[in-house]
N, C-alpha and C positions, 0 to 999 in steps of 0.2 A: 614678378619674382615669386607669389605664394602659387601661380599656378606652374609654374616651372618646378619651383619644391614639390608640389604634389604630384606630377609627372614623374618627376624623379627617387620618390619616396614608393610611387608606384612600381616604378622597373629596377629599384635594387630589390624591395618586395618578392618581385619577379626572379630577378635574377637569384636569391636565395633559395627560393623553394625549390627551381629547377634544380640547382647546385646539391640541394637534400636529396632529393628523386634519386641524382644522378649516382650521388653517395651510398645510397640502398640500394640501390640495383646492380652498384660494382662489388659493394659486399657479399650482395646474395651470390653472385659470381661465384667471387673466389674462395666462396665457403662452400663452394658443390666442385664435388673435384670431377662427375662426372661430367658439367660443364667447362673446367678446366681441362679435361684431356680434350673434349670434342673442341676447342679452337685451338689447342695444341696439332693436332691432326690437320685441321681447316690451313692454320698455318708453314706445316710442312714442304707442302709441294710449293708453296711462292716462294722459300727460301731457297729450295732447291735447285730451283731456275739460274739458270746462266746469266752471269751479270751483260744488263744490255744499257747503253748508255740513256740514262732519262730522256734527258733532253732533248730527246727523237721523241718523247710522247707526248711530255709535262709542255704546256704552253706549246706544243705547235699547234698548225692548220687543222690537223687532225684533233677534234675535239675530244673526243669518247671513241672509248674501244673495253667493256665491259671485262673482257677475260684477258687482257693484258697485263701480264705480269714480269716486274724484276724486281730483284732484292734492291736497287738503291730506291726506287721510289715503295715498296716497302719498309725500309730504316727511315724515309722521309716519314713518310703518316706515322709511324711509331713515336718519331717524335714529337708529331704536333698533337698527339693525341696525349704524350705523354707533361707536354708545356699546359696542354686545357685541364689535364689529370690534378698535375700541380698548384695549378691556380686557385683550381673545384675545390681541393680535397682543404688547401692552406687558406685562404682567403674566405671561401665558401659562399662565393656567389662570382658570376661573370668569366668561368670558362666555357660556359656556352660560345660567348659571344667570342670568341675569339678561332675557333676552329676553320669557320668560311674564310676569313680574312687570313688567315694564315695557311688555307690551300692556295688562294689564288695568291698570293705572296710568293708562297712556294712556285708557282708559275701553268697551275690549276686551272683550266677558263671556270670564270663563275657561274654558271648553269651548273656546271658535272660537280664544282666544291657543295653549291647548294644541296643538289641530289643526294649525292654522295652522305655529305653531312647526314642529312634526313634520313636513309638507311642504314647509317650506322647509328642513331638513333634508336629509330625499329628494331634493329637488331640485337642491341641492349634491354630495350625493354621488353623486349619477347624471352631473352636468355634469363634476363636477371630479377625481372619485377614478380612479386608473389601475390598478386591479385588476389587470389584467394585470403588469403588474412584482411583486407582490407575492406570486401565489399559489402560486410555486414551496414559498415555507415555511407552504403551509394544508394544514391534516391534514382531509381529506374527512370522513370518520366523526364528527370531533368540531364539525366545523363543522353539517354534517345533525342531529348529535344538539342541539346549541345553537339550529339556527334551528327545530327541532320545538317545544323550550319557547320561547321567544322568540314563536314565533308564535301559542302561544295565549295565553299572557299578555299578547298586545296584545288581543284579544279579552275578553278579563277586566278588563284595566284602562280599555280601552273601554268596554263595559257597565256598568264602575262610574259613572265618567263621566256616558255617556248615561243611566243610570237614575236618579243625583239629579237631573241638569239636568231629566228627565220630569217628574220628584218635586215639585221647585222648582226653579227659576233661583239662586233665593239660596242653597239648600243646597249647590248646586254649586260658586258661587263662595265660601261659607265653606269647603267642603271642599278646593279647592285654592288657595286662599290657606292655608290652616293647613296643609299639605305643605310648602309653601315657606317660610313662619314658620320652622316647625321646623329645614329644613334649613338654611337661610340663616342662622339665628342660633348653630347649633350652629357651622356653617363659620365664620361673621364673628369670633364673639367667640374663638376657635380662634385664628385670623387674627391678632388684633388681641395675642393675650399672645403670638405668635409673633414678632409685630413688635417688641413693648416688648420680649421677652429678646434680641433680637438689637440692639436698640436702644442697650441698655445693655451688651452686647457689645462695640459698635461694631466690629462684624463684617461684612467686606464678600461674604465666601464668601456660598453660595448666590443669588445674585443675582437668580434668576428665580422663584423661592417654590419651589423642590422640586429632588432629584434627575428627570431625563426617562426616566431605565431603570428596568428593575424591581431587585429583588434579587437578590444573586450568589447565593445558594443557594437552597434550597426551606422554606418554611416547614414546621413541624411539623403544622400543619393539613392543608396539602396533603399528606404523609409518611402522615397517617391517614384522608386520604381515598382513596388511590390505594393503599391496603393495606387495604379496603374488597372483598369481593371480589363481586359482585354482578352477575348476568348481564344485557345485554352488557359485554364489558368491550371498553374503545377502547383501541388503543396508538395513541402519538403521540412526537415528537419522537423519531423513529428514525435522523435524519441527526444529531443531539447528545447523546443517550448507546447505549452498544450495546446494542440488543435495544430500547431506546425507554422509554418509561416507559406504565403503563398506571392508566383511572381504568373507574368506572363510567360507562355513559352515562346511566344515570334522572341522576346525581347532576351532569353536563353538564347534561341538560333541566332539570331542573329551575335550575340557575342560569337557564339562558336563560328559565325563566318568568318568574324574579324580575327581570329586567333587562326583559322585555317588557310586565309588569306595572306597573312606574315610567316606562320610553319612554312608552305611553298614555297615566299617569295626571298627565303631568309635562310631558310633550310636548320629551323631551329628547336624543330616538333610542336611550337607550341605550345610546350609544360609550361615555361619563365610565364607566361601572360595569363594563363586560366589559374590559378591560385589566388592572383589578386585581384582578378577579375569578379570572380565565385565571391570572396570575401569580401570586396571594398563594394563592390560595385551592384551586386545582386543580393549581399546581405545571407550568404549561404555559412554555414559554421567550419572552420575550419579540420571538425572529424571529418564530415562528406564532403567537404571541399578537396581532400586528400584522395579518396576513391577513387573519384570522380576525374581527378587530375590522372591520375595512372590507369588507367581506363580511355580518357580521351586521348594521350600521348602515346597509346600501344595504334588505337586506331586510325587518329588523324596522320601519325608520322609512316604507319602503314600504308594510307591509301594515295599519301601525296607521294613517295618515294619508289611504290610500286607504279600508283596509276597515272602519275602525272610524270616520273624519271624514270625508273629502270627501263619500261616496257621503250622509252623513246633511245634507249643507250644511256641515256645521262646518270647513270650511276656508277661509278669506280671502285668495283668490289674489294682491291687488293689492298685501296686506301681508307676504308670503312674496316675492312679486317683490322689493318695495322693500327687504327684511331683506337678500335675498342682495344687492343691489348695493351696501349700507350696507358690508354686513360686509369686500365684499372689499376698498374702500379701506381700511377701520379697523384691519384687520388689517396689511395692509401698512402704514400707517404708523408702526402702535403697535411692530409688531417693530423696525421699524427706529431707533424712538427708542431701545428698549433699550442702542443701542451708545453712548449718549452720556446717561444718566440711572444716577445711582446705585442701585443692587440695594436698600437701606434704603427708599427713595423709594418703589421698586416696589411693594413688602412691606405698607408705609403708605396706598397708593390699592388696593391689593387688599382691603386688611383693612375701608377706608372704605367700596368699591362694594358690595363682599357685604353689610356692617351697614345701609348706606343700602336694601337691598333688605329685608333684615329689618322695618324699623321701617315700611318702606312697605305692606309686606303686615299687617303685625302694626295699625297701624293703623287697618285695615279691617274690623278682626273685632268691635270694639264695636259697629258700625252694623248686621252680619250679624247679630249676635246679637239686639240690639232687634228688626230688619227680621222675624225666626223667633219673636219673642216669648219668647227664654229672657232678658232683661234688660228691665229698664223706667228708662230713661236717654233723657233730652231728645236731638228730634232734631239742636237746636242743637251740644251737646256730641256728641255722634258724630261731625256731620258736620265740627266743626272739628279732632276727633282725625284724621280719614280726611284731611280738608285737611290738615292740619302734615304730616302721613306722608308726602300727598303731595310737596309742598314739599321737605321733605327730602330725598329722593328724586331729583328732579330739580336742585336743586342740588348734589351732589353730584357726581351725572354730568356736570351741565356743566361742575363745576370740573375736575374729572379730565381731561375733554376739551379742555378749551381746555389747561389746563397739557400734555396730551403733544402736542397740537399746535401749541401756541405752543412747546414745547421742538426740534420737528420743523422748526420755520422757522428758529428762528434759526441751528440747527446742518445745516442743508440741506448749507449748503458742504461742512462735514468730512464728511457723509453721501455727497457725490459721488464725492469724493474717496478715500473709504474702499472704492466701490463699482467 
């Protein structure tokens, strides 16, 4: 149980800081109105398109087709961008994790949701992140040593990828559907007795599902990794203790594979993991831990979505469009409900969207398994397990949605007011 708590103290960690990033980079957004017209523009011609029925694209044979566009499967990603927007901006950690699961939900294959996801990632943090203000606290050395693993682990987790989808389509999509099973059930159910002990608490502290900083000390991990002594060694944070503190660099890269290795195979940039990675694990301060993180998520989500997706097809431009302009209303309205919904409430639609994504993915894996021939179960009973999952699924998120939006209207006023 305490290492399962420290796993999962770890990846809500994770999941918060991504959630921050993701919150500053939609701001920086919609506070540049020159970047508001140019994806007003970008989005013009897909709207303009003559409606053609999805489901001649979304989930057939035909996997990927890059410049495909219609308006329904453009208001699709709209909305799913705008459900993670929600999540992000009101919860404030774990709409990452919901986007892949909710293209291939959509009926997405999971290679092109992964891809996909991954350059509209890139393309957020290219639009919207202000590097510049940040890179006074980036340790050069440690950032090079991190995006050297980082960038072949996208390549790895790429290749894994592309080699089941070669292999089979369907072993692909069991293979990253049971990633997200896994992680999504560990986080939900996490979630969910995090809510019931605070429940029965009736505790209002923590309001937004986590501390947003790292820890005031260093952990004993990092203490014996950074007394490791193994050539080269990197010194870093020299402006916050004297003489700086020093780790190996293999022991950098190789985090950066592990984080470039999951960006690919997840399609999730790998910002959620290198924040607590940096801080819990390597002992690095959470100034240059932050740099550092927007700098590896500009790169690493660059080189897996260009050099390991797009150039193969497996990226869906129209639905990485519609995600980003989803997300940055969702976001802003979800944060801003936070100042008038109880922190219990939060805790409670967090703990529901993660397990509503569990049972969605979980779902799907009777039918993969008959589909591969390791079960023999009628296709009747599969395909109404994969329906209910579905179902579940998206009601959930539309209750979440309408509740933080119906909560955003009525309380608009005190919102202006506030503002």
């Amino acid at each position: 149980m305490g290492f399962g708590r420290q796993v999962y103290e770890f990846l809500k960690a994770a999941s918060i800081a991504h959630a921050q990033w993701d919150m500053e980079v939609s701001t920086s957004i919609l506070k540049n109105r020159k970047k508001l017209l140019f994806l007003m523009i970008l989005a013009l011609p897909i709207l303009a398109v003559s409606f053609v029925e999805a489901s001649d694209f979304i989930g057939s044979k035909t996997a990927y087709g890059p410049a495909f566009y219609t308006t329904q499967i453009f208001l699709v990603s709209i909305a799913v961008g705008l459900a993670a927007g929600l999540i992000t901006g009101c919860i404030g950690a774990g709409g990452g994790f919901i986007i892949t699961p909710a293209l291939m939900a959509a009926g997405v294959k999971g290679i092109l949701a992964v891809g996909t996801d991954l350059f509209h990632i890139f393309a957020k943090a290219i639009m919207g992140t202000a590097v510049h203000k940040k890179l006074g606290n980036v340790s050069g050395k440690l950032a090079i040593a991190f995006l050297v693993g980082s960038g072949g682990g996208t390549f790895i987790g790429g290749a894994i990828n592309k080699g089941l989808y070669n292999k089979d389509p369907l072993l692909s999509e069991f293979f990253i559907s049971s990633i997200y099973a896994v992680l999504l059930g560990f986080l939900g159910f996490y979630a969910l007795f995090d809510f019931l002990r605070a429940s029965r608490k009736e505790s209002g502290s923590d309001a937004h599902g986590g501390s947003h900083g790292g820890p005031a000390g260093v952990t004993g991990m990092a203490l014996k990794l950074q007394n490791l002594n193994i050539a080269p060694m990197i010194t870093f944070d020299e402006d916050f203790v004297p003489g700086g503190k020093r780790i190996s660099g293999w022991i950098v890269a190789a985090g950066g594979m592990i984080v470039g290795i999951l960006a690919a195979l997840m399609g999730v940039g790998g910002g959620f993991v290198t924040f607590p990675m940096f801080v819990y694990v390597f002992g690095v301060s959470s100034m240059t831990t932050v740099g550092t993180d927007i700098l590896q998520i500009i790169f690493t989500a660059g080189l897996g979505a260009i050099a390991q997706y797009a150039i193969y097809g497996y990226v869906f431009y129209t639905l990485a469009m519609g995600m980003l302009l989803g997300s940055l209303l969702g976001i802003q309205v979800g944060a801003l409900t936070t100042k008038v919904v109880k922190g219990i409430h939060i805790r409670g639609f967090y703990a529901m969207s993660i397990i509503a994504g569990f049972i969605n993915r979980v779902a799907t894996l009777p039918k993969k398994f008959v589909e591969l021939e390791y079960l023999n179960m009628s296709k009747e009973l599969v395909n109404g397990i994969e329906y209910v999952g579905n179902i579940v699924f998206w009601i959930v998120v539309a209750l979440f949605g309408a509740w933080v939006i119906g909560k955003f209207i009525v309380n608009i006023g005190a919102l202006r007011q506030e503002g």
